[in-house]
N, C-alpha and C positions, 0 to 999 in steps of 0.2 A: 549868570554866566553869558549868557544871549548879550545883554549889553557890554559886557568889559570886552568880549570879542569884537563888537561892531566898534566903540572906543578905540581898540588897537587899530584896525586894520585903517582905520582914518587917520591914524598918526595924532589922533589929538587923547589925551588922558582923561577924559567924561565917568571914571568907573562909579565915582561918589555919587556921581548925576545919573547913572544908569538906575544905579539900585535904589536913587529915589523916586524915580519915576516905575519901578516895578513893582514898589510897596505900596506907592498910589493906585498901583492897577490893581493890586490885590485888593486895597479898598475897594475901590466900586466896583471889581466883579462879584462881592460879598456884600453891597448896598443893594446891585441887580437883585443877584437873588432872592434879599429877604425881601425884594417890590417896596421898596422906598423910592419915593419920588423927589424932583427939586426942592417942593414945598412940603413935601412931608405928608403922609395918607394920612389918614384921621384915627385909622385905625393899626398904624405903624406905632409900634412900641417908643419908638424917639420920638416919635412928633406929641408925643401924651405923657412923655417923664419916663415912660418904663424902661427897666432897667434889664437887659438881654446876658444870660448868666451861661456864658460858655461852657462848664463843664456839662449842666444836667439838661440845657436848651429851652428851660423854663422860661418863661416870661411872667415877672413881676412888674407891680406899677410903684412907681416913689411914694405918689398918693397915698396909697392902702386899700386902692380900689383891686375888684376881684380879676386877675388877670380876662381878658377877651377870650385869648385860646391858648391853652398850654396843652406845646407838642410836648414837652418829656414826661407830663402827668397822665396823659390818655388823653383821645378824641371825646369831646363832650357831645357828641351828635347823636342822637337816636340810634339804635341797631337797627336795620335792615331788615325791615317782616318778610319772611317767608311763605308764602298762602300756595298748600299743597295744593295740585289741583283735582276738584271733586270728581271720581268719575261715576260715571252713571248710564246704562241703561236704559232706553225711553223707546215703547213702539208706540208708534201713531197709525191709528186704522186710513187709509189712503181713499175711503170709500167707495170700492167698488169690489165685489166679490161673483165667483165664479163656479157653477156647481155642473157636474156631467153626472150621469146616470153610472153607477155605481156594479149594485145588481139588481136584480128585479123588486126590492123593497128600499133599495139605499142611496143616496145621491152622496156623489163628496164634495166639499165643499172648500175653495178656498178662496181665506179672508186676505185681503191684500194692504200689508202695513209695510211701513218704512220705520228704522230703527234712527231715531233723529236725536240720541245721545251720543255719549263719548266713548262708549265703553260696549263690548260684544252683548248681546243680548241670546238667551241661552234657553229652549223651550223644548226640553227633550219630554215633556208630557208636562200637561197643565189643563186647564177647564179655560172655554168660551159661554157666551151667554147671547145666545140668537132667539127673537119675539121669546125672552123669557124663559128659554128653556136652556139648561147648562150641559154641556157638551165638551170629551175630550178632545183636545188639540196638541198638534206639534207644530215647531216651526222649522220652518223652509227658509231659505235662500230662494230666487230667481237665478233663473243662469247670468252667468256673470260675477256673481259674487264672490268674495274673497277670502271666506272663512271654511275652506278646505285645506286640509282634510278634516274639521272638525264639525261633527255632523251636529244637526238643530241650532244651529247658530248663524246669525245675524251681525255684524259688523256696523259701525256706525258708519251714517250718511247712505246704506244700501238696502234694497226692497224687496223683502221677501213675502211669503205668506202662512198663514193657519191654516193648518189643513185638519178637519174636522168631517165627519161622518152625519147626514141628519135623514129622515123621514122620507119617503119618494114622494112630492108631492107639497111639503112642508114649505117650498118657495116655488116664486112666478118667476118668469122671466120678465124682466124690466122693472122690479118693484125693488123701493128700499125698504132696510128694516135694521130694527137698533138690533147695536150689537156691543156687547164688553169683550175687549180682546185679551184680559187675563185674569180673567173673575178668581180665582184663589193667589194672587199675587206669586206668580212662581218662575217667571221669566224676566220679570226686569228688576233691575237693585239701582241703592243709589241716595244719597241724604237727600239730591233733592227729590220731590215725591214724583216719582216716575207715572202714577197711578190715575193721577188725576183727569186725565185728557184719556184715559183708556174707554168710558163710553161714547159712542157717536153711531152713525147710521151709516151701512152700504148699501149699497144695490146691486141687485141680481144683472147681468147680461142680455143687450137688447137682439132683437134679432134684427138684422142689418140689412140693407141693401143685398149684401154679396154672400153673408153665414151663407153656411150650410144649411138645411131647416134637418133637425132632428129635435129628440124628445127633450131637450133641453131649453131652445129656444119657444119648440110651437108644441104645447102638448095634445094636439090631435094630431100628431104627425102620422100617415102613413101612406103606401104608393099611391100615386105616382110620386106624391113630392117629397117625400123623404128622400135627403142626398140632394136634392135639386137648392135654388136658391132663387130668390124675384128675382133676382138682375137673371140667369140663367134661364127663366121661365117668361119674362117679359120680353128678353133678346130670340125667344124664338128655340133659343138653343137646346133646350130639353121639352120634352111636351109631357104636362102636368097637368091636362086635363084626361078623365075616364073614356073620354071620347074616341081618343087618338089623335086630336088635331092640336098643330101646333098654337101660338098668337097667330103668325101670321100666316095664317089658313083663312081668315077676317079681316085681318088688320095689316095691312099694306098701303105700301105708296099709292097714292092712288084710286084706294079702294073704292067701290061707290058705294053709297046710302048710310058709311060711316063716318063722322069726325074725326074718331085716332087713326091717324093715317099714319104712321112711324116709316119714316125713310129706307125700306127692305122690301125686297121684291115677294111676291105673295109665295109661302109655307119655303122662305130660305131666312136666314140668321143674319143677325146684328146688332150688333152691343148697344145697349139703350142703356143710358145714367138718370139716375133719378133728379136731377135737374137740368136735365136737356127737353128744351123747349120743342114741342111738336105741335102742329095746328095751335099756338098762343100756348100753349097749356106746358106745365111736368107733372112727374106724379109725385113730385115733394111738396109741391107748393100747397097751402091751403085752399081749398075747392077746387083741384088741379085734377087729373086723371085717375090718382087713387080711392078718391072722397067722389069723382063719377062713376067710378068702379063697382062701389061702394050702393049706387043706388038703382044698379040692372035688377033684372026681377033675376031669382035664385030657381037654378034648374041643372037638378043632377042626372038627365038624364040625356040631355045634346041635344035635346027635339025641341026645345022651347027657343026663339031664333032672337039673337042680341040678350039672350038670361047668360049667368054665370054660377060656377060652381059652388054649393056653401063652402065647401072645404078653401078654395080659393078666396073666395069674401073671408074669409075670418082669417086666413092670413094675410090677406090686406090687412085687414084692422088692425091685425096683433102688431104688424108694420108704421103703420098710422100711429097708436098708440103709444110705440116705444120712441124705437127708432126717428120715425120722421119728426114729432115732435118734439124729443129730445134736440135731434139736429137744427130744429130751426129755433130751437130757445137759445142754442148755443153761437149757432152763425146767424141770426137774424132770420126773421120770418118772410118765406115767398110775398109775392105778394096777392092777394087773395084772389080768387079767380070768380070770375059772374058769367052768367050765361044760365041754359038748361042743362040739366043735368038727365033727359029725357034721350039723349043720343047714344048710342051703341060706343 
């Protein structure tokens, strides 16, 4: 109708020529879409004989060959696997565990793991395995977590802990020691084996620069220096020796006949870091002011003049031991210090 309109309104009579030029267009808009080209696709039913059957949309070939694709008989394509996905369950020990004094027989103890599967992990009582000996546990969250309100539960990608009861005594501070974190299989599920990576070693808590010193870190803790800390006992700021004097009651700017000279007016405070350089020296560095600390003669009773206290000496060491060499395995080692070790 489109044409015999355009026809009239020109004044010329074209309607025979309209509607063969609109049967032509019906052709190739029906050559478009079946993607026939000028030359013919290789795999276009005309360009190979086949023969295109209007009612059922089958495609047969002249030949006798097996049609390519036939839309009206079904898609001959594979079906589309579906692969559920596995969930599962998986704690990993993060290797570092934490224990505080309990009561006067028990310490509690917690294992620090990250839940590094797909699926909540779930430890409302289950058994751990510390040097050997099996132990109940629950699990924890850390604050932050996201499996509230549902208690003993772990969420995946988040890090919580086993908290376990052991022996007063039964761990050091700053020592590792193997551990199984679900010895009867009761907190994690899952086809793949969740189980396998559950033994590995932690370690106890160093005692730091800045701790506090209790029975946790130093176990001969007691006054003066319980509650105190080396950074709070070297800065001056609490006096941790039986005597009553503080460091820098000795040890000042200044001072004569000594080497540690620490930048603070004589028996007043100030914050001293364990790699802050004094006279050449710190007392992180290896052979630095702790490791000289280390080699005064020992005298508990203030009258011996440049001696230090045992109680003092052994919390150096326990310091030296953990802490500071842990620190300089991990940031790179001071660099070694030479000289006497013969000086106050």
């Amino acid at each position: 109708m489109i044409f015999e309109t355009s026809a009239r309104v020109s004044g010329i009579d074209r309607t025979n020529e309209g509607r063969a030029v609109l049967a032509a267009a019906f052709v190739l808009l029906g050559c478009v879409a079946a993607g026939c080209g000028a030359q013919g696709d290789a795999d276009d039913p005309a360009a190979t004989g086949a023969v295109v059957t209007a009612t059922s949309g089958a495609i047969s070939r002249a030949n006798g060959d097996e049609p390519a694709l036939s839309r009206g008989g079904g898609d001959p394509r594979p079906p589309i696997e579906v692969i559920p996905v596995q969930l599962v369950s998986d704690l990993v020990a993060d290797g570092l565990m934490h224990f505080s004094i309990y009561d006067a027989t028990t310490v509690g103890v917690r294992i620090d793991v990250t839940n590094v599967g797909n699926a909540p992990a779930v430890g409302t009582g289950g058994h751990v395995v510390v040097i050997n000996s099996i132990w109940g546990a629950k699990l924890y969250q850390y604050a932050g977590g996201t499996a509230n309100p549902a208690a003993n539960t772990l969420n995946p990608g988040e890090h919580g802990y086993l908290l376990t009861f052991l022996p007063n005594g039964m761990l050091k501070p700053c020592h590792s020691y193997p551990v199984n974190i679900d010895f009867d299989r009761s907190m994690q599920a899952g086809p793949i084996d969740p189980f396998a990576n559950d033994q590995s070693t932690s370690a106890t808590q160093c005692l730091s620069w800045t701790s506090p010193i209790d029975g946790n870190n130093f176990m001969t803790v007691g006054p003066p220096l319980a509650g105190s800390s080396l950074a709070r006992a070297i800065s001056s700021v609490d006096i941790v020796r039986s005597d009553g004097r503080r460091c820098s009651a000795c040890h000042y700017q200044n001072a004569p006949g000594v080497r540690y000279q620490p930048p603070v007016p004589q028996n007043s405070t100030q914050a001293i870091g364990p790699y802050q350089s004094i006279n050449g020296y710190s007392w992180a560095q290896v052979g630095g002011w702790a490791d000289q600390f280390l080699q005064r003669p020992t005298d508990d009773t203030g009258t011996v003049p440049g001696a230090k206290p045992s109680a003092l000496k052994n919390l150096m060491q326990t310091w030296i031991d953990g802490d500071r060499n842990l620190g300089n395995a991990v940031y790179g080692s001071m660099p070694i210090a030479t000289g006497s070790f013969s000086a106050n």
